[in-house]
N, C-alpha and C positions, 0 to 999 in steps of 0.2 A: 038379954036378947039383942040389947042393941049393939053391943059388941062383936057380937056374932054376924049380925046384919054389914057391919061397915067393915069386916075383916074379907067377910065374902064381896060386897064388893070391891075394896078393892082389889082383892085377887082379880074379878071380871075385869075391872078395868084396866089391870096390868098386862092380862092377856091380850084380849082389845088393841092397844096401844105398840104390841110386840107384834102385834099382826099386818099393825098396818105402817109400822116403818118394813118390814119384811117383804112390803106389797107393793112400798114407796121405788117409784120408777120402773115397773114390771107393767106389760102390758097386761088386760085382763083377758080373764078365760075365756071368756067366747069373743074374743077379739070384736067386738060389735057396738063396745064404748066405753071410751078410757076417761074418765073424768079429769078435771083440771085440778093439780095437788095444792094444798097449803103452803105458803112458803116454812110455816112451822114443821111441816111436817118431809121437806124437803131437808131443812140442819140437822131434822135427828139424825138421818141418814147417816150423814157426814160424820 
């Protein structure tokens, strides 16, 4: 079971992580508040 457990997540957290370089420098959807990015999360980009 605990195999199971840590394969799903980390699938979640791959997805997660592919979403938010995806997201990294886009304004958001209701244009109403863009939060301040990570610098970490600024490299993946790159």
């Amino acid at each position: 079971m605990n195999k199971i457990q840590n394969a799903l997540l980390k699938k979640i957290a791959g997805v997660g992580k592919s979403a938010a370089v995806k997201a990294a420098g886009a304004a958001s959807w209701g244009c109403c508040h863009q939060p301040k990015e990570p610098k970490a999360l600024q490299n993946l980009k790159k």
